[in-house]
Gaussian input, Z-matrix of N, CA and C with variables (Angstrom, degrees):
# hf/3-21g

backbone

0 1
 N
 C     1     B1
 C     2     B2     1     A1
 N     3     B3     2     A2     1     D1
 C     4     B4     3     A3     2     D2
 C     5     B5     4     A4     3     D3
 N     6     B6     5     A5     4     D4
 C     7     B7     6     A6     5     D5
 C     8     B8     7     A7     6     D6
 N     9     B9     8     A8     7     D7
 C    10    B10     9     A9     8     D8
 C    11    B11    10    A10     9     D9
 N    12    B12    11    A11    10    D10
 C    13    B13    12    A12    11    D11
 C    14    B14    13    A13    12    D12
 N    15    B15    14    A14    13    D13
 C    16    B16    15    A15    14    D14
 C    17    B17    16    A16    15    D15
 N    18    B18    17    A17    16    D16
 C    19    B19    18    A18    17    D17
 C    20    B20    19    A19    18    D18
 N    21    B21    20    A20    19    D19
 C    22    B22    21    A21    20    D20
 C    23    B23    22    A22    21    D21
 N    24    B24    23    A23    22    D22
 C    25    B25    24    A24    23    D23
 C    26    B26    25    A25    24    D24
 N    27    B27    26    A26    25    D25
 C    28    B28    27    A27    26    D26
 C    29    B29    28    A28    27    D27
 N    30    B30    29    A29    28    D28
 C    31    B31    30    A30    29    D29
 C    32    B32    31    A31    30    D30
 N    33    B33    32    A32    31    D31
 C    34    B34    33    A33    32    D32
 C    35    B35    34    A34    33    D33
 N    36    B36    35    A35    34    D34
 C    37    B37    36    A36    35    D35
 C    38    B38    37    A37    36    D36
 N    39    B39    38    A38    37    D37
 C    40    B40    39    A39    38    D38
 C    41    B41    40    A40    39    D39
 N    42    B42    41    A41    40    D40
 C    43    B43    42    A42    41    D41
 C    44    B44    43    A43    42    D42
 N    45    B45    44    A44    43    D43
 C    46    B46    45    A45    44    D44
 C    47    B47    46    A46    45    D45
 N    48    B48    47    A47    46    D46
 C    49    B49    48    A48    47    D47
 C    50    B50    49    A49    48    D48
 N    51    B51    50    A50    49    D49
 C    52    B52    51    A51    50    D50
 C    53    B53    52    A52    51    D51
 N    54    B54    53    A53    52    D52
 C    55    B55    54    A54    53    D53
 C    56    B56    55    A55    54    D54
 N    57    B57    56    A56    55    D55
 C    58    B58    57    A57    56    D56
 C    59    B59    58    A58    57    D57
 N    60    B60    59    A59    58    D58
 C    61    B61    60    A60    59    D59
 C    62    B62    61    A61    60    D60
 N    63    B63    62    A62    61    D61
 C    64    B64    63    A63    62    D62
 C    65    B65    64    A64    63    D63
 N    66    B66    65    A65    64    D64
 C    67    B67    66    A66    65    D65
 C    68    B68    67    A67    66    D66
 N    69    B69    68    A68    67    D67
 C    70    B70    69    A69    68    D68
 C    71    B71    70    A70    69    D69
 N    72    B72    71    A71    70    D70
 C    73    B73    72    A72    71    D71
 C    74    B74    73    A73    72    D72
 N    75    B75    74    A74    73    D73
 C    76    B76    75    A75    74    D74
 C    77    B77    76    A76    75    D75
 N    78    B78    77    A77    76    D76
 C    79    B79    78    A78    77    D77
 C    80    B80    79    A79    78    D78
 N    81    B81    80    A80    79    D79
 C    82    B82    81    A81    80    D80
 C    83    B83    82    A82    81    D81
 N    84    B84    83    A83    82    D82
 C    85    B85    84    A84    83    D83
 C    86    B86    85    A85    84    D84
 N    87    B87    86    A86    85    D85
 C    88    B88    87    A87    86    D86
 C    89    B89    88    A88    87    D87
 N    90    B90    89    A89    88    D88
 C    91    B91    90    A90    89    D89
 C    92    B92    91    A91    90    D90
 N    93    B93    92    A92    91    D91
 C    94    B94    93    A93    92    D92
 C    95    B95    94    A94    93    D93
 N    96    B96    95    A95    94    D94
 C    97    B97    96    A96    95    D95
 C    98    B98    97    A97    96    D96
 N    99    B99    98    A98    97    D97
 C   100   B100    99    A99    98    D98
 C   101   B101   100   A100    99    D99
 N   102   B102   101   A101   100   D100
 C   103   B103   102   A102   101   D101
 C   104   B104   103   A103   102   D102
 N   105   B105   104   A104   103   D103
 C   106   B106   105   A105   104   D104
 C   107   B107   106   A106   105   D105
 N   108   B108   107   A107   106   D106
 C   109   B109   108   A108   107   D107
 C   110   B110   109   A109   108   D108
 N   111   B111   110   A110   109   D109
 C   112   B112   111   A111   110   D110
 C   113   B113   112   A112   111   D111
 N   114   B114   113   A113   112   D112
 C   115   B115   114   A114   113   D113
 C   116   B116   115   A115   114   D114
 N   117   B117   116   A116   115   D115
 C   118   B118   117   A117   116   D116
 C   119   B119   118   A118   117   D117
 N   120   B120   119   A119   118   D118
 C   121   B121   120   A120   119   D119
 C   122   B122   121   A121   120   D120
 N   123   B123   122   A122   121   D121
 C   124   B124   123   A123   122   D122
 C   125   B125   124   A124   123   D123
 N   126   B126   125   A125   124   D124
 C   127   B127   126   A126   125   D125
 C   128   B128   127   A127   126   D126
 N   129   B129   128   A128   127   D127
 C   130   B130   129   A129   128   D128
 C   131   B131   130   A130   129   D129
 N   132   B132   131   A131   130   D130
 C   133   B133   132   A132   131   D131
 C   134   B134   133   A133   132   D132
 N   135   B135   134   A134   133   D133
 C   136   B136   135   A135   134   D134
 C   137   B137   136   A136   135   D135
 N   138   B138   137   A137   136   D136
 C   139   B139   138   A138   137   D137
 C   140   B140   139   A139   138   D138
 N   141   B141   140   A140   139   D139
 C   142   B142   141   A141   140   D140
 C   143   B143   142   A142   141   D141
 N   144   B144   143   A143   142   D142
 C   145   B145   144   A144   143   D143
 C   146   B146   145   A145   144   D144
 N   147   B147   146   A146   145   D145
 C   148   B148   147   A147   146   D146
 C   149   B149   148   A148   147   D147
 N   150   B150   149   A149   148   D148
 C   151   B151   150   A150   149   D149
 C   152   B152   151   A151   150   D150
 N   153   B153   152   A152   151   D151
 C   154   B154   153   A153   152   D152
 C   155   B155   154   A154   153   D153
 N   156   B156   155   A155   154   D154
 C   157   B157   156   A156   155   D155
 C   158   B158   157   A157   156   D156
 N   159   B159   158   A158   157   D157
 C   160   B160   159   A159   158   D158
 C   161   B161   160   A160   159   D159
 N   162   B162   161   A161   160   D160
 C   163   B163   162   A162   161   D161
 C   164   B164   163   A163   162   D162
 N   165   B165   164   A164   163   D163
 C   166   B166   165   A165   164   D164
 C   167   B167   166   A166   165   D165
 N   168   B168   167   A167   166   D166
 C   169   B169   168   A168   167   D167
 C   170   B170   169   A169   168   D168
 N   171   B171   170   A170   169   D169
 C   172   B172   171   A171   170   D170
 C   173   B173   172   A172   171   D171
 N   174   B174   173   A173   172   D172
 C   175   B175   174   A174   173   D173
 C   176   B176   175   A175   174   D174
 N   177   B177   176   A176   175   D175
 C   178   B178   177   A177   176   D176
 C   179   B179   178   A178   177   D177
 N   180   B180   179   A179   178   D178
 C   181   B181   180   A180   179   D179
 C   182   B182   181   A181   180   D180
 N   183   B183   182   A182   181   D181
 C   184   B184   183   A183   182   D182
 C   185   B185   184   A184   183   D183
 N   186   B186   185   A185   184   D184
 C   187   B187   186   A186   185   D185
 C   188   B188   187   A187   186   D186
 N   189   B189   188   A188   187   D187
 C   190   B190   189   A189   188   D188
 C   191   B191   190   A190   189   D189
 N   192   B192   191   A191   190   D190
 C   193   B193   192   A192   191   D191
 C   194   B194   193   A193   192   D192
 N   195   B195   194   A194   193   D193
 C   196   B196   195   A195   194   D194
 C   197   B197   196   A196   195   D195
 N   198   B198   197   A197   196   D196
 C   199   B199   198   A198   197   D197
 C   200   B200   199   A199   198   D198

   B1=1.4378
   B2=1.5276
   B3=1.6287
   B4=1.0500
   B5=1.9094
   B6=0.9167
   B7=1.2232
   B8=1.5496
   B9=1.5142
   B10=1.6099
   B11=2.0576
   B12=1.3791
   B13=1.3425
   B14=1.4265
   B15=1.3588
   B16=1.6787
   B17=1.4565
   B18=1.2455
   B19=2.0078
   B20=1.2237
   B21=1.1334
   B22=1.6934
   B23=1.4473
   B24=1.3979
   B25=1.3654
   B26=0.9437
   B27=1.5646
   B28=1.5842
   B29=1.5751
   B30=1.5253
   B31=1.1103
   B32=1.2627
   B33=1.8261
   B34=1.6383
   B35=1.2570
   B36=1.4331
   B37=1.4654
   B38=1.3433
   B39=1.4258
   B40=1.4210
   B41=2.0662
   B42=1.4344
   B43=1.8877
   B44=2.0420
   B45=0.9663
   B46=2.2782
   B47=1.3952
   B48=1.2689
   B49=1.2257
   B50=1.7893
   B51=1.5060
   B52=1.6968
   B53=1.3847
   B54=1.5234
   B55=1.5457
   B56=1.7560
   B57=1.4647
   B58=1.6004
   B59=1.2856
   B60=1.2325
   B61=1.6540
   B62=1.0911
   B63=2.0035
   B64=1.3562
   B65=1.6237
   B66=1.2709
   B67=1.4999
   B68=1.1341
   B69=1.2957
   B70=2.0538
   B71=1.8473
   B72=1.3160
   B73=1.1562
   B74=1.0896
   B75=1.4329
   B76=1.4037
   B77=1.2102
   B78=1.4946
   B79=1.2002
   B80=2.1816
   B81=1.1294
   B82=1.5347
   B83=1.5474
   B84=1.4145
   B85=1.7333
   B86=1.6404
   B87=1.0199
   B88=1.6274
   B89=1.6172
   B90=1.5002
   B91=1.8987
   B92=1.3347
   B93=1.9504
   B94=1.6508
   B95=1.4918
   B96=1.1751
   B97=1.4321
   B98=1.8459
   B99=1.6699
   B100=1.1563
   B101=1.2987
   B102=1.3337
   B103=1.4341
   B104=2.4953
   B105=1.2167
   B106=1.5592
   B107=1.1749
   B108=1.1663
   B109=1.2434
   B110=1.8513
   B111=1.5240
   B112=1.4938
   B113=1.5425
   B114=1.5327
   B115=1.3953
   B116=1.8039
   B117=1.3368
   B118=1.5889
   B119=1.4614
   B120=1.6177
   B121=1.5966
   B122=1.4156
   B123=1.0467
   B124=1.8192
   B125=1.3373
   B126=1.7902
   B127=1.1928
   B128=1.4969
   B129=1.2833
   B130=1.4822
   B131=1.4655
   B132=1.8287
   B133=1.0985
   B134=1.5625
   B135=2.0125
   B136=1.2150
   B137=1.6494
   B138=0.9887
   B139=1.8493
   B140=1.9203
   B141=1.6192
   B142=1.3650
   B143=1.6056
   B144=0.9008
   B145=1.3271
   B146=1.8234
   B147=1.1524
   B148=1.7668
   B149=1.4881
   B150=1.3944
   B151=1.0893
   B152=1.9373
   B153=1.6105
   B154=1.5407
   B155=1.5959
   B156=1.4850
   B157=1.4168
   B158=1.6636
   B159=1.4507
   B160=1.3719
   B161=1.3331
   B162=1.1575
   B163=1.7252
   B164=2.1897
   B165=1.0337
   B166=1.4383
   B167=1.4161
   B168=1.3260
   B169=2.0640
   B170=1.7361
   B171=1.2711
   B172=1.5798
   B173=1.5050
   B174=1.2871
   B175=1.8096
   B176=1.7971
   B177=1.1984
   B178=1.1909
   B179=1.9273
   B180=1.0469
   B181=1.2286
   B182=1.6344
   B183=1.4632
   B184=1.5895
   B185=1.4961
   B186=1.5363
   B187=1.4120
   B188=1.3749
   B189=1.4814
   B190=1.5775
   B191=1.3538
   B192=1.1406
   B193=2.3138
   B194=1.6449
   B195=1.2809
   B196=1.4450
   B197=1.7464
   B198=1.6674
   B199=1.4821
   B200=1.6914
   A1=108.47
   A2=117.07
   A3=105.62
   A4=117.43
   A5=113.09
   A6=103.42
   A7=117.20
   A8=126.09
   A9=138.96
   A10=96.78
   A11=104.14
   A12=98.39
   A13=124.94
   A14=120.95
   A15=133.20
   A16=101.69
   A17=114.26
   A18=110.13
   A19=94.22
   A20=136.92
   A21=123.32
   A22=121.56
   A23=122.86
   A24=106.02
   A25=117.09
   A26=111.53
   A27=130.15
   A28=107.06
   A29=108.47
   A30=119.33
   A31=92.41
   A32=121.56
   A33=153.13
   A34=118.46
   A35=131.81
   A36=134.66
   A37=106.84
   A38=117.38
   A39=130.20
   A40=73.43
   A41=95.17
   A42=111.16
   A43=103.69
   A44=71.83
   A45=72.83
   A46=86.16
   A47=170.50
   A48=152.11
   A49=115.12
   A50=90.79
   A51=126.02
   A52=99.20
   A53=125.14
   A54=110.72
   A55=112.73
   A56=102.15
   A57=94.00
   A58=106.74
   A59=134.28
   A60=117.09
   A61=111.32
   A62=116.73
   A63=120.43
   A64=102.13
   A65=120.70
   A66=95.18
   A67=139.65
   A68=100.98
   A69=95.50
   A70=96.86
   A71=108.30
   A72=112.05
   A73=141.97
   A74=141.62
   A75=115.05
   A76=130.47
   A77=118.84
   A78=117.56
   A79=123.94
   A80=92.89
   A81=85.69
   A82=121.07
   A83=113.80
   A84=102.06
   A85=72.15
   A86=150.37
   A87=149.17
   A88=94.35
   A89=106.48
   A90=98.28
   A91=150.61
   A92=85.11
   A93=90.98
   A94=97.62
   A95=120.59
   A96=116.42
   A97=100.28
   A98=130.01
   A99=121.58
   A100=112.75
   A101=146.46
   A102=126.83
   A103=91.89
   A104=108.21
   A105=95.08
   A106=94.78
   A107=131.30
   A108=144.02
   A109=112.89
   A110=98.71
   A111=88.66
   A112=129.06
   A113=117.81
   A114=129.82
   A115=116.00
   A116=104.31
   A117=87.23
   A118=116.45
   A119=114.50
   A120=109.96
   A121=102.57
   A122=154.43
   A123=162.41
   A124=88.78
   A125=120.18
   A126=106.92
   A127=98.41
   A128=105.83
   A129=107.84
   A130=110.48
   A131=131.49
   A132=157.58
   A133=83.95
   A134=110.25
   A135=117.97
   A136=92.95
   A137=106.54
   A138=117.14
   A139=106.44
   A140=97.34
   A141=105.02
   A142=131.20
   A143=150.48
   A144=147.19
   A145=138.77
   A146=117.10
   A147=117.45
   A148=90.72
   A149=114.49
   A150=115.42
   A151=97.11
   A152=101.98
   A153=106.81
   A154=126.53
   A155=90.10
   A156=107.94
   A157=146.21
   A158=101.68
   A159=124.68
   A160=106.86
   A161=132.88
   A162=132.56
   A163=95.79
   A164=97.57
   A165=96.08
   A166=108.58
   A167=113.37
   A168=121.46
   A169=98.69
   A170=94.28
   A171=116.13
   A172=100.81
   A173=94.88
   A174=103.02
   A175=107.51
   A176=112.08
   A177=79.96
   A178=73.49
   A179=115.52
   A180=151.45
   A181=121.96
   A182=125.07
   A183=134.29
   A184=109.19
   A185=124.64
   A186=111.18
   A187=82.12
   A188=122.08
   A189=105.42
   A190=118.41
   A191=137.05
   A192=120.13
   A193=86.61
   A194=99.13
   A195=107.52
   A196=96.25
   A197=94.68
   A198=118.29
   A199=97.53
   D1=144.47
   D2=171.01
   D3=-126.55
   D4=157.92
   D5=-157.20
   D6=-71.27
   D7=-0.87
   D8=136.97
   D9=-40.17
   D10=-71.85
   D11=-170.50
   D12=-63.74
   D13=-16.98
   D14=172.71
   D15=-67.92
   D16=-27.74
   D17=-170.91
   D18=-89.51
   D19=-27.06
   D20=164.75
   D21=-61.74
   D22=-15.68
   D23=178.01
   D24=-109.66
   D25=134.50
   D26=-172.68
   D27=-110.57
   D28=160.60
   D29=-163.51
   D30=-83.99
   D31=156.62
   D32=-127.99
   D33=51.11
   D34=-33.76
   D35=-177.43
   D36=-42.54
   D37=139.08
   D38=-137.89
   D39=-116.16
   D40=153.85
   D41=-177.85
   D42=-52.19
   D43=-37.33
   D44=178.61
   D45=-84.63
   D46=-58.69
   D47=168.03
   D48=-4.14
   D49=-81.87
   D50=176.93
   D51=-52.22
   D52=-44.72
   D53=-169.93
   D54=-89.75
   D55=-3.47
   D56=169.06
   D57=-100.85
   D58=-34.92
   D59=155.89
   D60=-25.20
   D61=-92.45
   D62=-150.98
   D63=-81.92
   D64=32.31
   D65=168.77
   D66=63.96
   D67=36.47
   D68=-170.19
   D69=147.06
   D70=136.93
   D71=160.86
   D72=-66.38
   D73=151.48
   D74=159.17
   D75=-112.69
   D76=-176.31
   D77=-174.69
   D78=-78.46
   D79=138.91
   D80=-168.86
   D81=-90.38
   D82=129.64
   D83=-152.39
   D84=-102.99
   D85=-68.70
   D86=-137.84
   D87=-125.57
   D88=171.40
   D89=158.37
   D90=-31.76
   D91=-51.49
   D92=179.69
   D93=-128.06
   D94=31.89
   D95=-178.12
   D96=-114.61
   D97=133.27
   D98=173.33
   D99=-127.88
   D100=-178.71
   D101=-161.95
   D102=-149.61
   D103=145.50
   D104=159.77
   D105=-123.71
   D106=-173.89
   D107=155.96
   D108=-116.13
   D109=145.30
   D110=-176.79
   D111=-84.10
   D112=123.31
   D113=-174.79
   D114=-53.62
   D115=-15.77
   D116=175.37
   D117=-122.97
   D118=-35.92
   D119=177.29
   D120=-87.96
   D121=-44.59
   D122=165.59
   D123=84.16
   D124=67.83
   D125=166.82
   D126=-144.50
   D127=3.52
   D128=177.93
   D129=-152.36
   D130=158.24
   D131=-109.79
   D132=-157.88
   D133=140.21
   D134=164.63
   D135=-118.45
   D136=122.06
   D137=173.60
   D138=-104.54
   D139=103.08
   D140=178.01
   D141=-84.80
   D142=116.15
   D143=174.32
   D144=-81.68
   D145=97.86
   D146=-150.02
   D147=-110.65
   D148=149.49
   D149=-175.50
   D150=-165.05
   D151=107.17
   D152=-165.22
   D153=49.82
   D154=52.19
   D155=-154.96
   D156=28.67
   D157=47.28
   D158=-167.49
   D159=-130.42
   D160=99.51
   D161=-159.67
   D162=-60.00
   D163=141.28
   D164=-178.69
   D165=-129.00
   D166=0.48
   D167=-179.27
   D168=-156.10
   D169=154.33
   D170=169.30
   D171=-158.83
   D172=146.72
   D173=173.27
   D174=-160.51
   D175=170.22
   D176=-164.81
   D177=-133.25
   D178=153.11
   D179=-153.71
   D180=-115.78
   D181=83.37
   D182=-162.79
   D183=-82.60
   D184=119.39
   D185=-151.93
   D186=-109.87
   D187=159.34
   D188=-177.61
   D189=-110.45
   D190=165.03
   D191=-150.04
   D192=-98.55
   D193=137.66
   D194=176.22
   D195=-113.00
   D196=136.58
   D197=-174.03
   D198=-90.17

């Protein structure tokens, strides 16, 4: 995912919504919680939030560069 494609998703959009935007699924940390990682800087995490299959949170997640 890139963070052009994270500003397109609005809250109700159903997980096939979110996965035909960003292209790719993600990985599922909880039930309704899914995570991408970002395709061009790889320094930060999109953490999604679904709730009756209607995304209800997004945040995006700063991973920090390990030397």
């Amino acid at each position: 995912m890139s963070e052009e494609e994270y500003n397109q998703l609005e809250n109700g959009m159903s997980y096939m919504e979110v996965v035909k935007i960003v292209k790719g699924r993600g990985d599922q940390l909880t039930e309704n919680t899914f995570v991408w990682k970002d395709e061009i800087l790889l320094t930060q995490s999109y953490l999604i939030t679904f709730e009756d299959n209607g995304l209800v949170s997004k945040q995006i997640y700063n991973q920090k560069k390990q030397y």
